[in-house]
C-alpha positions as CSV (number, residue, x, y, z in Angstrom):
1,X,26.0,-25.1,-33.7
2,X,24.3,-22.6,-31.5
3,X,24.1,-23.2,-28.3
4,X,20.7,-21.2,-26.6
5,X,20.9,-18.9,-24.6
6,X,20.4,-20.1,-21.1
7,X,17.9,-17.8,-19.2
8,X,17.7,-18.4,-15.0
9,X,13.6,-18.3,-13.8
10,X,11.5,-15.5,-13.4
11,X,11.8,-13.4,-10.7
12,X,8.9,-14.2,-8.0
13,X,6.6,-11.1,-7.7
14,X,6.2,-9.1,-4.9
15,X,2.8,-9.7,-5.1
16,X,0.3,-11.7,-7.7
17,X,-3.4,-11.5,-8.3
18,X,-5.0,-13.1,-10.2
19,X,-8.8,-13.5,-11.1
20,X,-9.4,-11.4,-7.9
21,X,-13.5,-11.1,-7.4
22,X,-15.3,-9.7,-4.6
23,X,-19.4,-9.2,-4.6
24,X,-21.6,-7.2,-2.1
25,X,-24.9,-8.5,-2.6
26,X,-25.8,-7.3,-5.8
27,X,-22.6,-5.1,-6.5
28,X,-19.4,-6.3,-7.6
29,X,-16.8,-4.2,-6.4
30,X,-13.9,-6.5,-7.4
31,X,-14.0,-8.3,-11.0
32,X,-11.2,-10.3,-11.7
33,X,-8.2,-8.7,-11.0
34,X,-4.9,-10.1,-12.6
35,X,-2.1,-7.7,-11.5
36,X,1.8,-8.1,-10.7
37,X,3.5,-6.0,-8.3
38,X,7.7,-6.6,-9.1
39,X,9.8,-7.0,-6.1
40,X,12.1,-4.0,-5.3
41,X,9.5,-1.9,-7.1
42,X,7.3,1.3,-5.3
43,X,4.0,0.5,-7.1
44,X,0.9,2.8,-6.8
45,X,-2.2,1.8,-7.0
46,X,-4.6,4.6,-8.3
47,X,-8.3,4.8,-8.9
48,X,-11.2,7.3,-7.9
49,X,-13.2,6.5,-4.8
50,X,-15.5,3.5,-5.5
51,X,-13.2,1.9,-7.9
52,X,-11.9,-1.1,-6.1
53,X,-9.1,-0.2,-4.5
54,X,-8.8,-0.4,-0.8
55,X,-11.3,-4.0,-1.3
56,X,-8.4,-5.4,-3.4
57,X,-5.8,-4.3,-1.1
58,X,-8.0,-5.8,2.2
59,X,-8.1,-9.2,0.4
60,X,-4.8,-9.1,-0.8
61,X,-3.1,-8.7,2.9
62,X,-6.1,-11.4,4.5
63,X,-8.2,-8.9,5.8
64,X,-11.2,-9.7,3.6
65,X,-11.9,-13.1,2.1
66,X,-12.4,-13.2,-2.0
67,X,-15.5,-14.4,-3.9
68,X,-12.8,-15.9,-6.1
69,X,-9.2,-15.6,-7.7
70,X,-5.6,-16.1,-6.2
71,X,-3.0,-14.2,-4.0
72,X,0.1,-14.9,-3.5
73,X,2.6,-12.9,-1.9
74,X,6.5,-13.6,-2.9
75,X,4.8,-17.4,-3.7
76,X,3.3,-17.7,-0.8
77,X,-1.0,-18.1,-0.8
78,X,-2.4,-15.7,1.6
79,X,-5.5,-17.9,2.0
80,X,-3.7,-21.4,2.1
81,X,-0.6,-20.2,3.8
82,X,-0.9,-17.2,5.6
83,X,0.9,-17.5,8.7
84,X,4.1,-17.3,6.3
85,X,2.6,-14.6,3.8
86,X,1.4,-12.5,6.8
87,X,5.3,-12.5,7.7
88,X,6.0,-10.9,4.8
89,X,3.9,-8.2,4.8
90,X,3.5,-5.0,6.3
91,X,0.2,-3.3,6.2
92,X,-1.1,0.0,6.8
93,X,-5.1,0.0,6.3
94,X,-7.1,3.2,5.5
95,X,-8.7,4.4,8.2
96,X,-7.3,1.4,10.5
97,X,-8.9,1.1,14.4
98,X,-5.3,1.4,16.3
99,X,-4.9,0.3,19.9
100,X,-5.3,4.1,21.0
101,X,-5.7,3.8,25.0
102,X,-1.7,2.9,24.5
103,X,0.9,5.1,24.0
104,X,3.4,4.4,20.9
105,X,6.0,3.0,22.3
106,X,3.2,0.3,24.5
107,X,1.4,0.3,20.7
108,X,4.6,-1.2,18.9
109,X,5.7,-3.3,22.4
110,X,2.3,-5.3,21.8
111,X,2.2,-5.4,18.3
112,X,5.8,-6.9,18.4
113,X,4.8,-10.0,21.1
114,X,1.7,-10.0,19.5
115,X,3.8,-11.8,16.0
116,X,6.1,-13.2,18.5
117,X,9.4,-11.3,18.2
118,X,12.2,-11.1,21.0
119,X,10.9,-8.4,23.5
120,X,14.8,-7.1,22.7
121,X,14.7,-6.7,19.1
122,X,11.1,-5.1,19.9
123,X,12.5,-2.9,22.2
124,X,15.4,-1.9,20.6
125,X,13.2,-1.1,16.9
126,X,10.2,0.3,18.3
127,X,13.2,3.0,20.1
128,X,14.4,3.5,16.5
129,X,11.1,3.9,15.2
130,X,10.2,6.6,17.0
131,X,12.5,8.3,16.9
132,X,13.2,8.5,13.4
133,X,9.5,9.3,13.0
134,X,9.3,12.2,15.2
135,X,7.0,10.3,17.9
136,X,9.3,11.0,21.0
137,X,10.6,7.6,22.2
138,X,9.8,9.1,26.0
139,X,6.5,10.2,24.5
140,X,3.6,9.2,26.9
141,X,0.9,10.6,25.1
142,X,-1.9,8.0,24.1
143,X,-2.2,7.0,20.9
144,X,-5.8,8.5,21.1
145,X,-4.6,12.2,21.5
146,X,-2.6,12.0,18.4
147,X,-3.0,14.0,15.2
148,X,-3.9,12.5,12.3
149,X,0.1,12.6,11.3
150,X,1.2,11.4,14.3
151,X,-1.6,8.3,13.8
152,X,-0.2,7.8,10.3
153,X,3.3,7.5,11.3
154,X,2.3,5.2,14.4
155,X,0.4,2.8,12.2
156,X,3.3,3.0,9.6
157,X,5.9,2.5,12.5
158,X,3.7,-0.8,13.4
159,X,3.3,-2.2,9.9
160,X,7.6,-2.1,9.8
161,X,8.5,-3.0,13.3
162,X,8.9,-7.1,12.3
163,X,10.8,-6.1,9.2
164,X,8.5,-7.4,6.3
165,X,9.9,-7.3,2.6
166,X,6.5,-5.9,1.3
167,X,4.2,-2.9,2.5
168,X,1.0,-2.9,1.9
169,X,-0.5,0.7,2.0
170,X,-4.2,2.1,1.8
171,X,-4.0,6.0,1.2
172,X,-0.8,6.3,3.6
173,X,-0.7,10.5,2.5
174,X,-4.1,11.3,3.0
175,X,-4.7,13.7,6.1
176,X,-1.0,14.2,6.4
177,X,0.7,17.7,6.9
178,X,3.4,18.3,4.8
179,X,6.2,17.8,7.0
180,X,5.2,14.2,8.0
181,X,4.3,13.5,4.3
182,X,7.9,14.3,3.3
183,X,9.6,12.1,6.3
184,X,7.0,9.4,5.5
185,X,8.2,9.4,1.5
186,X,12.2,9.6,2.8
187,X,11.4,6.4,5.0
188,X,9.3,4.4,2.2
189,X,12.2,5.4,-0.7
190,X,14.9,4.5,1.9
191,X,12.6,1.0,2.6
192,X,12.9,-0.1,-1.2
193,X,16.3,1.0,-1.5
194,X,17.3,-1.6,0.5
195,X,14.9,-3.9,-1.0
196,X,11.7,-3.8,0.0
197,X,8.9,-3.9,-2.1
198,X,5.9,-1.1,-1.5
199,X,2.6,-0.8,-2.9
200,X,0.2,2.2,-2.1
201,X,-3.2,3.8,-3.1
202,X,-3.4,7.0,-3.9
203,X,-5.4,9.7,-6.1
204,X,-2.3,12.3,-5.6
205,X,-0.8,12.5,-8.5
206,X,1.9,14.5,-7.8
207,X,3.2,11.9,-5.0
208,X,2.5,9.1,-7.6
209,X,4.5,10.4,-10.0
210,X,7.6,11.8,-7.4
211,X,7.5,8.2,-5.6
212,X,6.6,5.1,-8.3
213,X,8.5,2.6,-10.3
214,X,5.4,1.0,-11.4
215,X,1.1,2.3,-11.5
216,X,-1.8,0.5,-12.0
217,X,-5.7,2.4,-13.0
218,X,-8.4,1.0,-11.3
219,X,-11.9,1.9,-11.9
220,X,-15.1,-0.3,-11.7
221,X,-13.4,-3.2,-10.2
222,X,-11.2,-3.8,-12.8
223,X,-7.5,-2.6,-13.3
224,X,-8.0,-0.5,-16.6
225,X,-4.1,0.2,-17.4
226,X,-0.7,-1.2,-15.3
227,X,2.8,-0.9,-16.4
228,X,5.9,1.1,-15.7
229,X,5.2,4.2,-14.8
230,X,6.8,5.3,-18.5
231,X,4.8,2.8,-20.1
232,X,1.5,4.0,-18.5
233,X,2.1,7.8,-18.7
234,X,3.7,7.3,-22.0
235,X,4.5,11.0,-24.0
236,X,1.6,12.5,-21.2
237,X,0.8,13.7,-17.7
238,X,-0.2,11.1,-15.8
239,X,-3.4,13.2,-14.3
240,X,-4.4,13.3,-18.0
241,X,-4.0,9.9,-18.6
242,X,-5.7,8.7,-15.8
243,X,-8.7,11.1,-16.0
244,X,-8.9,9.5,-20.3
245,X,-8.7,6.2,-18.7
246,X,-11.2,6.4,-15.8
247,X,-13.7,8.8,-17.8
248,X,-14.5,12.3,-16.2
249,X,-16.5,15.6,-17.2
250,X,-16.3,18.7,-17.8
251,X,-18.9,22.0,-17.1
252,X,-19.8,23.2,-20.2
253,X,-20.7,26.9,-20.7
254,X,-24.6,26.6,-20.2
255,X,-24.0,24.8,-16.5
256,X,-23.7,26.5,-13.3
257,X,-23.9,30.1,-15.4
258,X,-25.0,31.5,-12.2
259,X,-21.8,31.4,-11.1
């Protein structure tokens, strides 16, 4: 007699969502989104502007309430539970309104009372963090008078200081010299190294492909094509793919012939 093979559970994603809907007015930027983001993996989320993307990621850290659907982050409800799912995630919004009469080291010192940690520990990583980031951890300069690298690397510094085990990240290369773009990918390869789960938007598809485990195309609301990012590129580039997926145009000889 055989005896079956025994199989322990499935691994808990990182992230679920499922049925994920979200309407303004009479526009529905968000309909029904069902997507899993494996923990350990560095997931990108990619879409062209308008598709969905940074109102998925809003309501999938709390930031914007759903129409409908489910989030939960490593089982945990974001909406039912989120005191505990808010623990677990870091997040880094596009575009975010920062604290900016502070300087970064007062910027990371509130933001660490703020979730309650021991003034030490907050102390002793916010030091780390800017340092390793390039920030100066003598720095006084306000948070206002930064560049836009220096912002990026500040609000990423924040969304790591409590040490979640998922980061949530809206565009985090956009507006980012090279230099801090290339510190910013050592930090986030080094994060899920050690375990971490990471999930970004993104329309670079150079960073996409250099960076990700795992994609997912979103356009019109809906996630149009997720897997590995194997599976999704497949024998192809992945710009090719996703411009086939999304839909996109080309001039054809007649148009702009005055140029």
């Amino acid at each position: 007699m055989t005896v079956p093979e025994q199989r322990g559970p499935e691994p808990v994603p990182a992230m679920a969502l499922r049925g994920l809907v979200k309407r303004f007015e009479a526009k529905t930027a968000v309909a029904g989104v069902d997507l899993d983001v494996p923990a350990g993996s560095f997931f990108g989320l990619l879409g062209p502007n308008g598709a969905g993307k940074t109102t998925t990621l809003s309501m999938a850290v709390g930031l914007l309430r759903p129409d409908g659907g489910d989030i939960r982050v490593l089982g945990h409800d974001v909406w039912r539970d989120p005191v505990r799912a808010k623990s677990l995630i870091g997040v880094l919004p596009d575009g975010a309104r920062l604290f900016d009469r502070l300087s970064g080291g007062e910027l990371l010192a509130y933001h660490g009372l703020l979730r309650g940690m021991d003034p030490r520990v907050v102390d002793q990583r916010a030091a780390e963090l800017l340092d390793v980031l390039a920030l100066g951890t003598d720095n006084r300069t306000l948070v206002v008078d930064y560049s836009a690298g220096m912002k990026k690397k500040i609000g990423l510094a924040c969304a790591l200081l409590h040490g979640p085990r998922l980061l949530v990240l809206d565009e985090p290369f956009e507006a980012v010299d090279p230099v801090s773009a290339s510190l910013i990918r050592d930090i986030l390869q080094r994060y899920v190294s050690g375990g971490g789960t990471v999930i970004f938007s993104s329309h670079v598809m150079e960073v996409v492909e250099r960076l990700c485990s795992h994609v997912a195309i979103m356009a019109e609301g809906a996630i149009r094509r997720s897997g590995t990012l194997a599976e999704v590129r497949g024998e192809d580039s992945l710009e090719h793919v996703f411009v086939s997926v999304v839909g996109g145009r080309t001039a054809t000889g007649s148009e702009l012939a005055w140029l």
